[in-house]
C-alpha positions as CSV (number, residue, x, y, z in Angstrom):
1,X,166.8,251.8,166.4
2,X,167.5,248.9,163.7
3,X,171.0,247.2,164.6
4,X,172.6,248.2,161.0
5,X,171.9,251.7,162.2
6,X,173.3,251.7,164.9
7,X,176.8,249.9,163.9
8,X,177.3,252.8,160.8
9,X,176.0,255.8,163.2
10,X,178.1,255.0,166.5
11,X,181.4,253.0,166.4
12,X,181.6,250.5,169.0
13,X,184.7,251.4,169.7
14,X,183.9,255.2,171.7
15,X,181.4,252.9,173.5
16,X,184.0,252.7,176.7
17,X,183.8,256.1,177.2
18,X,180.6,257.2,176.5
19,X,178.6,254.1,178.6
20,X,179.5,252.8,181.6
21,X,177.8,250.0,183.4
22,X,178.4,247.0,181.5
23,X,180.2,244.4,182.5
24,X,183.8,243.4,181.2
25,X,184.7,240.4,179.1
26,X,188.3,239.4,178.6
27,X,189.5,237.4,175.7
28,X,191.7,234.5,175.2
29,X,195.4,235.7,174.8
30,X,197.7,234.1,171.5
31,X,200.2,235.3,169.3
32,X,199.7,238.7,168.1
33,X,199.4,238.6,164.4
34,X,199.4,242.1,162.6
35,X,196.3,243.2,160.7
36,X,196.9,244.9,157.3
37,X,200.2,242.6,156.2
38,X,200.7,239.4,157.7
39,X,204.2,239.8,156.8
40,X,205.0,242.9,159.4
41,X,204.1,244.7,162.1
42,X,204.2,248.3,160.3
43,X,202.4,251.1,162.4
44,X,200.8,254.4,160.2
45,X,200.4,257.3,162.3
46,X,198.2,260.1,161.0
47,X,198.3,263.7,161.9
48,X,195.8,265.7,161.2
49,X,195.9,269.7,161.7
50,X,192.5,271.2,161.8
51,X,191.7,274.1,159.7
52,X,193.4,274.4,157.5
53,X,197.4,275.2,157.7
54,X,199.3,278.1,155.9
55,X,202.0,275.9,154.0
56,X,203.8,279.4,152.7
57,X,204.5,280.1,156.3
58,X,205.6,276.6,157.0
59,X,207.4,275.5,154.1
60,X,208.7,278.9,152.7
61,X,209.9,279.0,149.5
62,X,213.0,281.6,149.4
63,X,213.3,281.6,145.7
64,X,210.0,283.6,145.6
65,X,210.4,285.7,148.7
66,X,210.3,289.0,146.6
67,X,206.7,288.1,144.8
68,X,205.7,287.1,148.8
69,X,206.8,290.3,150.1
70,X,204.5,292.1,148.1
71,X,201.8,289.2,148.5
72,X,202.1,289.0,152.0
73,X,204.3,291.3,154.0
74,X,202.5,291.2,157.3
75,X,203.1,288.3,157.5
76,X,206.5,286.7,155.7
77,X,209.1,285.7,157.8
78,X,212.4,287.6,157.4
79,X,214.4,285.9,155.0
80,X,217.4,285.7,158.0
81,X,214.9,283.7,160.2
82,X,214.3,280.5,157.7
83,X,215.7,277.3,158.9
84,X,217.5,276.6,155.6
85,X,217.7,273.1,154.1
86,X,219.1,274.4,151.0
87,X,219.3,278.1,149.5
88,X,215.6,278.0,147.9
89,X,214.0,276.6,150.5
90,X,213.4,276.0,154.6
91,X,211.0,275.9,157.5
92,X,209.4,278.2,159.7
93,X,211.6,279.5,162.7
94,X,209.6,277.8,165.1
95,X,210.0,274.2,163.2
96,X,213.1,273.5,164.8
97,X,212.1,269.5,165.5
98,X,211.1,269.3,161.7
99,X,214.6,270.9,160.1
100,X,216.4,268.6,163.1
101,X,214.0,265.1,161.4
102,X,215.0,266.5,157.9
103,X,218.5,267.2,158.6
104,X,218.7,263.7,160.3
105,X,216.8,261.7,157.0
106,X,214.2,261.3,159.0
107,X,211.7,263.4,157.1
108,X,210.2,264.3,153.4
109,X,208.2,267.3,152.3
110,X,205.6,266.7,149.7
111,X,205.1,270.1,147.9
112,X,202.1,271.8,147.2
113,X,199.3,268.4,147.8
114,X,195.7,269.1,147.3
115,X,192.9,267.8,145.1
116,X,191.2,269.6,141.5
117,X,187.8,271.2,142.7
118,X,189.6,272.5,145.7
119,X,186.3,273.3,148.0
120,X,187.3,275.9,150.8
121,X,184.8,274.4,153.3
122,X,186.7,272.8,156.8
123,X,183.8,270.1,157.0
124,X,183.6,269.2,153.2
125,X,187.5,269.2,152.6
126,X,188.0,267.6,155.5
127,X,185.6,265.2,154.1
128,X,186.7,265.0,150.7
129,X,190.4,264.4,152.7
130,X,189.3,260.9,155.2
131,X,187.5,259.7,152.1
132,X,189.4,260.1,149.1
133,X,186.5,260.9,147.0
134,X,186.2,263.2,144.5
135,X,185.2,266.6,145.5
136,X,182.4,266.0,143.6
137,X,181.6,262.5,145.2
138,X,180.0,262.3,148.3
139,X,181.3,258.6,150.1
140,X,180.1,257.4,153.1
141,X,183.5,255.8,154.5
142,X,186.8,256.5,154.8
143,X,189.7,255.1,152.5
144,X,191.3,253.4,155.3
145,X,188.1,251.5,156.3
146,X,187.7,250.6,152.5
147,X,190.7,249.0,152.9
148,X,189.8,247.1,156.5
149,X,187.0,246.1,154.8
150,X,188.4,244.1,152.1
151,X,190.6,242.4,154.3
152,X,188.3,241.8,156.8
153,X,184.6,241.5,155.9
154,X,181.8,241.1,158.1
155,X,183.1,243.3,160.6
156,X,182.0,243.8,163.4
157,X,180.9,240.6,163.6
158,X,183.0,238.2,165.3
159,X,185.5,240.5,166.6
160,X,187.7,240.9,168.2
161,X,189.5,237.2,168.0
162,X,192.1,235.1,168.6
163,X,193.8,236.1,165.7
164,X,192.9,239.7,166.0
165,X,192.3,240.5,169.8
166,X,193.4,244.2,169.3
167,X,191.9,247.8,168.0
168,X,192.5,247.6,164.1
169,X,192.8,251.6,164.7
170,X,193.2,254.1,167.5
171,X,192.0,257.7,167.8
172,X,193.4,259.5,170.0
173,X,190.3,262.0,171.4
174,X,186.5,261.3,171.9
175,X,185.3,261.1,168.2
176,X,186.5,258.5,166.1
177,X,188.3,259.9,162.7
178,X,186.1,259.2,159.5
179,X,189.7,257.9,158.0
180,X,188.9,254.5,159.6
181,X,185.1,254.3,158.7
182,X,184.1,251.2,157.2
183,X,180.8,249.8,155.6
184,X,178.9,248.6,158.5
185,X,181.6,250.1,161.4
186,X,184.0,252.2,162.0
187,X,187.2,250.4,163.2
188,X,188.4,252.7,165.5
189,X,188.9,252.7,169.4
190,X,189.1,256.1,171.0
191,X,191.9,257.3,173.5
192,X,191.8,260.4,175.0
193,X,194.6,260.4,177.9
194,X,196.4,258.1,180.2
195,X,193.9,258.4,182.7
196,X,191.2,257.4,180.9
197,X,193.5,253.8,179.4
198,X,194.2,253.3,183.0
199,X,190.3,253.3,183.7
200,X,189.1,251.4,180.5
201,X,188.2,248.4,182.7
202,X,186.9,250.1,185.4
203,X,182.6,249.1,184.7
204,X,180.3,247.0,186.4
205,X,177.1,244.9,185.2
206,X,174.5,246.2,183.4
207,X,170.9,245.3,183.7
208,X,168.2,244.8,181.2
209,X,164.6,245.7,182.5
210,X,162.5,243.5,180.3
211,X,160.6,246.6,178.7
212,X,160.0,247.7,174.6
213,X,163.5,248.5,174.3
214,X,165.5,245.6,175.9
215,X,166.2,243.6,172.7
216,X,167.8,247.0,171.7
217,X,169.9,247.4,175.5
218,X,170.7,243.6,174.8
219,X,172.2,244.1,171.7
220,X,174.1,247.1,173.0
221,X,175.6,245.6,175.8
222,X,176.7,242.8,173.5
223,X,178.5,245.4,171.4
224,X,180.0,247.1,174.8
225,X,181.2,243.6,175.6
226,X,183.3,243.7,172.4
227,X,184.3,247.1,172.8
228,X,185.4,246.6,177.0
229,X,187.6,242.8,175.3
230,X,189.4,245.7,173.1
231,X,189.7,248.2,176.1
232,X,191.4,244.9,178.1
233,X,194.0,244.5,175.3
234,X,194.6,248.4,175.3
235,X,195.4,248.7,179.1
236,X,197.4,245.9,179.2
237,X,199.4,247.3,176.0
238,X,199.9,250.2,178.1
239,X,201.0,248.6,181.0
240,X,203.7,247.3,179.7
241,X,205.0,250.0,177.4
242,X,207.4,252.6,178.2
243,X,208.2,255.8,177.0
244,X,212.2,256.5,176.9
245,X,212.5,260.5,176.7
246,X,210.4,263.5,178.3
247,X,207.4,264.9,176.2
248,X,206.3,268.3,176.9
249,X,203.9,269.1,179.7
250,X,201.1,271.7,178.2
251,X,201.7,270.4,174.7
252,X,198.5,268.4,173.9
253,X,199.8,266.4,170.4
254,X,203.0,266.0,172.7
255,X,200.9,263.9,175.0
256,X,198.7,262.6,172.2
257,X,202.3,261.2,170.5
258,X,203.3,259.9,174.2
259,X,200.5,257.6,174.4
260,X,200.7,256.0,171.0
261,X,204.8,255.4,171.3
262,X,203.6,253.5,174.7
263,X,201.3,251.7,173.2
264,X,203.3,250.1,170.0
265,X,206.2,249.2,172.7
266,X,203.7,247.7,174.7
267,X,203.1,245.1,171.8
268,X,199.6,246.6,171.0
269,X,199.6,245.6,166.9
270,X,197.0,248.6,166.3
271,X,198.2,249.4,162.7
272,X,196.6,253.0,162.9
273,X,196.8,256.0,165.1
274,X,195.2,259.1,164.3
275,X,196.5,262.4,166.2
276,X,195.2,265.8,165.7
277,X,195.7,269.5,166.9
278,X,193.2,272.2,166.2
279,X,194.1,276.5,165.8
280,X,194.9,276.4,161.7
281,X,192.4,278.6,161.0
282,X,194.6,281.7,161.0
283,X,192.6,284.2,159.6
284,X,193.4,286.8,162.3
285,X,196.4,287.2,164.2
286,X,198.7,284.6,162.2
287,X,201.2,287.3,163.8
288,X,201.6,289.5,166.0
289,X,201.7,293.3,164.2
290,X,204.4,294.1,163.3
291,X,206.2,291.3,164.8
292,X,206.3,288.7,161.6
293,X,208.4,286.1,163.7
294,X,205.7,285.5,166.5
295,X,202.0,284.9,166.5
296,X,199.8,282.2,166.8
297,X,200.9,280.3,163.6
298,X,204.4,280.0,165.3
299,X,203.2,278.7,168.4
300,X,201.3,276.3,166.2
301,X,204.1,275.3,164.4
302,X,206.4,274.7,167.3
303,X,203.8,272.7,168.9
304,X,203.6,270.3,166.2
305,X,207.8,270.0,165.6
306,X,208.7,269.7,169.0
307,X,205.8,266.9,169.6
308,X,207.0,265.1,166.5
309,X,210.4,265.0,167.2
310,X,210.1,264.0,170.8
311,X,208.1,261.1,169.5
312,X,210.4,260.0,166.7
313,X,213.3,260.3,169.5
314,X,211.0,258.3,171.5
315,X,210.6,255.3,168.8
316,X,214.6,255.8,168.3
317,X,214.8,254.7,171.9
318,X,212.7,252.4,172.0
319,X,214.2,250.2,169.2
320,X,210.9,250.7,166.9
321,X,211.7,253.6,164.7
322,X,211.5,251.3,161.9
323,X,208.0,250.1,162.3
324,X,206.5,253.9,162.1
325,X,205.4,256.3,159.8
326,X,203.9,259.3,160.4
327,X,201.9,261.4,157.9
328,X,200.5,265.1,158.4
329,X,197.6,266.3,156.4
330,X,195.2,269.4,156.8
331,X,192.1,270.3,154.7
332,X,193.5,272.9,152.5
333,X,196.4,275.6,152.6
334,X,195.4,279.4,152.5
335,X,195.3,282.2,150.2
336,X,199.0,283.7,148.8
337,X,197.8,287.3,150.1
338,X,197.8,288.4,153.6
339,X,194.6,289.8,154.6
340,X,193.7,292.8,156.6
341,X,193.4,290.9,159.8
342,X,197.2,289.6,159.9
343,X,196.0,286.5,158.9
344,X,195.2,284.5,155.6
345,X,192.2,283.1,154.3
346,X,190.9,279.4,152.8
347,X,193.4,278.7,150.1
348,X,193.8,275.6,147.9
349,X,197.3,273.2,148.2
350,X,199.9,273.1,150.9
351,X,203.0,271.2,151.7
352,X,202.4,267.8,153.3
353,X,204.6,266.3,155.6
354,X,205.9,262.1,156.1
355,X,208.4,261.5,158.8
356,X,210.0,258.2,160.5
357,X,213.3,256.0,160.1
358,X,212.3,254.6,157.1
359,X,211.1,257.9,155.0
360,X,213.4,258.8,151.5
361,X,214.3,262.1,152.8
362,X,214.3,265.0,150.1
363,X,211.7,267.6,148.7
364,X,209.4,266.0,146.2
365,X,208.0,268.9,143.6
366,X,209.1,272.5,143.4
367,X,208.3,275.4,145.3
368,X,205.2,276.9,144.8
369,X,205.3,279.2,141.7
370,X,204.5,283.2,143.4
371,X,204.3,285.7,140.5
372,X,202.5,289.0,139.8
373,X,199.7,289.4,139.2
374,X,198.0,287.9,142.4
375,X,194.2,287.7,142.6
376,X,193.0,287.7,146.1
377,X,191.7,284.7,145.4
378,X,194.3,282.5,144.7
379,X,195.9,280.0,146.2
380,X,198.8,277.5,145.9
381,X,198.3,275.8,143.1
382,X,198.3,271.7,143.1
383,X,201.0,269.7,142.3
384,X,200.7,266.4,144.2
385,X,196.8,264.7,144.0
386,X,196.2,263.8,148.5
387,X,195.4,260.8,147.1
388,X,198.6,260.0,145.6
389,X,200.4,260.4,149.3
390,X,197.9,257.5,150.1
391,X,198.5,255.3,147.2
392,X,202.3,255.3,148.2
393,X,201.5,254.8,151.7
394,X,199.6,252.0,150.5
395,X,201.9,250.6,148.6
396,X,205.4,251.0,149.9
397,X,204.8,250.4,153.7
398,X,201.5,248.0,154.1
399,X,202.7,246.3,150.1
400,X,199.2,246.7,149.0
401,X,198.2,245.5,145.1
402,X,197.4,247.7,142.6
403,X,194.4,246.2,142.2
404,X,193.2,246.6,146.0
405,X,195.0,250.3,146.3
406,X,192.2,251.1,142.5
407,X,189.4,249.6,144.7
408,X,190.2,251.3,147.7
409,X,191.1,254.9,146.1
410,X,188.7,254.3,142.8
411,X,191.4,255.1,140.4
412,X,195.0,255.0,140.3
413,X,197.0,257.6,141.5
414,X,200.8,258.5,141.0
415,X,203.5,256.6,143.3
416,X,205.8,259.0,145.1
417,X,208.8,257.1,146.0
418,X,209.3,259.0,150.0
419,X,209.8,255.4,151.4
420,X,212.3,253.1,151.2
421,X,213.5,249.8,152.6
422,X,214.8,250.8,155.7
423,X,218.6,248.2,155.6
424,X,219.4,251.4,153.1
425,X,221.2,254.2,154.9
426,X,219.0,257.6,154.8
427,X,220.8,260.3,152.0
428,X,218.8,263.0,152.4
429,X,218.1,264.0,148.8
430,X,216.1,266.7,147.1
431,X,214.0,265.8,144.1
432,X,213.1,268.0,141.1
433,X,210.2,268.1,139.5
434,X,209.8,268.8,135.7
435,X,211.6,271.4,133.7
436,X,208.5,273.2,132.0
437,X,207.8,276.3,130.1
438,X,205.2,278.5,128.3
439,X,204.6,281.2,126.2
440,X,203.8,283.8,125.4
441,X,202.7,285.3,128.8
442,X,200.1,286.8,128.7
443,X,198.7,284.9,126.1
444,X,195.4,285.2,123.7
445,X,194.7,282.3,121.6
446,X,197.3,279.8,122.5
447,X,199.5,278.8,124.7
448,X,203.1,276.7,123.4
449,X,204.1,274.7,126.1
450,X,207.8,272.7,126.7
451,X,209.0,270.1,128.8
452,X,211.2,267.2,128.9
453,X,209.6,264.0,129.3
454,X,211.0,261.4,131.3
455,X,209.1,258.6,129.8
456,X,205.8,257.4,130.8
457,X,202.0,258.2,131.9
458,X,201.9,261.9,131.5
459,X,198.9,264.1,132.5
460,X,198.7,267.6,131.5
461,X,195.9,270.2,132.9
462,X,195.1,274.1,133.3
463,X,193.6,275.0,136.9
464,X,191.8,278.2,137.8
465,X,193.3,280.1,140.8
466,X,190.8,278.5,143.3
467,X,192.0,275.5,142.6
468,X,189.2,274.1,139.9
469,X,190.5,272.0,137.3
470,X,189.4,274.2,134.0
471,X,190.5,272.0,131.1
472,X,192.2,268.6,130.2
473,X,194.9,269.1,127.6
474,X,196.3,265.5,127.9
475,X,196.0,262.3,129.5
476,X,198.9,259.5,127.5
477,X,201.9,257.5,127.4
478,X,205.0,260.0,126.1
479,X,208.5,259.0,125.3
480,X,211.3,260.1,126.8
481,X,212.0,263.2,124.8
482,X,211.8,266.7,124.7
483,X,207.9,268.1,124.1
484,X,206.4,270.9,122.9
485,X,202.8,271.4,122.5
486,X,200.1,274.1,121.5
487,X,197.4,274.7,123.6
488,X,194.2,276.3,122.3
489,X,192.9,278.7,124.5
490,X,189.8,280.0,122.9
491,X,187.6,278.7,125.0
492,X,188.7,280.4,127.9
493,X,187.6,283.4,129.6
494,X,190.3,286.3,130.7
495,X,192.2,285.5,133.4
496,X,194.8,283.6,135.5
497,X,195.3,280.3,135.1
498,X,197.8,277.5,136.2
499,X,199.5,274.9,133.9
500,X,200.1,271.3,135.9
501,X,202.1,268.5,134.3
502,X,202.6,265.2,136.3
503,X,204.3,262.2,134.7
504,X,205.9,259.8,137.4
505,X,206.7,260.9,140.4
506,X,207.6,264.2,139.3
507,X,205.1,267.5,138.4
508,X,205.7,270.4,137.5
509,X,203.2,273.9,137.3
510,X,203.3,277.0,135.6
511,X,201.0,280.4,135.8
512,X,199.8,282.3,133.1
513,X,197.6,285.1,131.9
514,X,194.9,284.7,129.5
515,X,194.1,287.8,128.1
């Protein structure tokens, strides 16, 4: 096996845990300087919910209950049971942590974020998801290892340091997320309990038998090496952290949360975690029959807000609240109707959640847009681009350039102002997205479209109901003013389609029928 290989195929860091019998190295100790901004010691924590989560059952949008009841009966929550934030909107009954975090400042609710091309496979989306391609694109790292990589090139060569004696990134499981996968490496270090941090060290001396393949066993135990001088700094970390408030026994991303709160009080400078919890792919049993407020998407769901809040009570305690943000992302959303199963199907957009001390509370977009007719296709349609939630990650926590965040994300994407500078008190605010219209509806050979600009770089787009972008209409600077445009639709076959207007922060989306 040629060394480059090897480096891109198998990240030194699960090398702890999946070889034992090499011997450990320690490293010289210094001052802990942080790895993405000299200037703080900011902490991004990443939660990712496999398969593929049913936003309208998470973030339900009570302003469209009537088009739901129809779309998905089986399934809707009664109206009574919503945990209100304002009269339009709230969360799941289980989400009791996440209305608590919201209700506290301490949480904003991205509406509706996907990507155009919307593919409805788990491995592909999840793909296109850890590395910000194009659904077109196919990219061999992921978008936070671009950016590792252009502030530290050459890894893993010379690491880790003096200056950098811990894990640029921690997963917390056996496989290494594809977020943190870099040219030549991926710059994560694997966790998967307590027990296993507390026997990171625990290897003995290898041998290398002089045959064909010893240059090979040489240069993996030099890469072990590395790998045990990171599993040194983690255990130590761990020693002396401390968690200040009682996580759930049985609940895995509860324990998952435990360990990384431990580990940033510790004084571990890891700038990335990456958390996960599997079961999204409801297509059966979302509920139980004829019981709409329990089923496996509420146990879900109160998994994932009573681990989140515990852990955000847990930084609160500790005194590092304002170092962490947390981010959850899944592959896709699923379809507006129920099927026959009690469940729902591969869909297209979904709500997107960012939570710590530091987040601009509010709602940021409008609620989905439910109206008849539904095709049993059709999903939520897009309003936020995935890779706009990264560009003002990038940006407003680690103060990346414009010109890094373009290299890292290969275009620029829109800023969504849900951070702030944390010395501002938390308002929990919601914000609106555009006022926009059409008509007529159903149309035939146009389509008149109005909204009022707010000034600035304003794309406009039509979407198919799976989520495929269909036709550009616009792509310019507008003034701030009110706009109304025609919009030849000739070219188009019958059908349903969505409008989508983004300018700023805000976005706005409208259905229609072409006949």
């Amino acid at each position: 096996m040629k060394r480059r290989t090897f480096i891109q195929t198998s990240s030194l860091m699960t090398l702890p845990v999946l070889l034992k019998g090499m011997e450990v190295t320690a490293i010289a100790k210094s001052s802990l300087a942080t790895l993405i901004n000299p200037e703080d010691d900011r902490v991004l924590v990443l939660v990712q919910l496999n398969g593929g989560n049913d936003g309208l059952n998470t973030f339900i949008p009570l302003d469209q209950y009537d088009a739901l009841s129809k779309a998905r009966g089986s399934l809707l929550l009664p109206a009574s049971e919503v945990l209100k934030i304002s009269d339009s909107q709230g969360f799941h009954k289980s989400l009791t942590g996440f209305e608590s975090l919201y209700k506290n400042g301490q949480m904003a609710v991205v509406q509706s974020v996907g990507y155009p091309n919307q593919n409805r496979s788990h491995f592909r989306s999840t793909d296109i998801w850890t590395t910000a391609s194009d659904s077109e694109q196919y990219i061999s790292t992921g978008w936070l290892g671009r950016y590792f990589d252009l502030k530290y090139p050459g890894y893993p060569e010379g690491y880790p340091n003096a200056e950098n004696p811990d894990p640029f990134a921690i997963t917390l499981g056996f496989v290494v997320s594809e977020t943190c996968q870099g040219q030549s490496s991926n710059y994560s270090f694997t966790v998967n309990s307590e027990e296993d941090i507390k026997t990171l060290n625990e290897t003995v001396p290898g041998s290398t038998d002089g045959s064909c393949h010893s240059g090979e066993l040489a240069y993996l135990r030099d890469v072990v090496r590395q790998t045990n001088a990171y599993s040194s700094r983690v255990l130590e970390a761990f020693e002396n952290g401390n968690n200040l408030v009682t996580y759930t026994e049985g609940n895995s991303l509860s324990q998952q949360l435990k360990i990384v709160a431990n580990l940033i009080s510790g004084g571990l400078k890891t700038k990335i975690y990456v958390v996960s919890q599997g079961g999204y792919d409801t297509h059966a049993n979302q509920v139980v029959g004829g019981d709409t407020v329990n089923g496996e998407h509420a146990d879900l769901l109160n998994v994932l807000g009573t681990a989140i809040r515990e852990f955000q009570d847990d930084l609160t305690a500790l005194g590092i609240e304002k170092r962490v943000v947390g981010m959850t992302f899944s592959e896709f959303g699923r379809r507006i109707k129920a099927n026959d199963s009690f469940g729902t199907d591969h869909g297209t957009a979904a709500p997107l959640f960012v939570f710590g001390s530091c987040v601009n509370a509010g709602v940021y977009g409008q609620n989905p847009q439910i109206s008849d007719p539904i095709d049993a296709e059709e999903g939520v349609a897009m309003q936020y681009d995935f890779r706009s939630v990264y560009a003002s990650l990038l940006m407003d926590w680690f103060n990346t350039s414009q010109a890094d965040i373009e290299t890292v994300l290969f275009k620029d994407f829109q800023r969504i102002p849900f951070l702030k500078d944390c010395t501002i008190s938390t308002d929990t605010q919601e914000i609106s997205g555009l006022s926009l219209g059409s008509s007529p509806n159903p149309a035939t050979n146009y389509l008149q479209l109005e909204f009022d600009s707010i000034g600035g770089w304003t794309e406009i787009d039509i979407f198919d109901v799976r989520g495929y972008s269909i036709k550009s209409i616009s792509a310019q600077k507008l003034a701030k003013a009110s706009i109304k445009m025609s919009v030849d639709l000739d070219q188009l076959p019958a059908g349903m389609y969505f409008l989508r207007v983004a300018q700023g922060a805000a976005v706005a989306t409208s259905k229609f029928v072409k006949l």
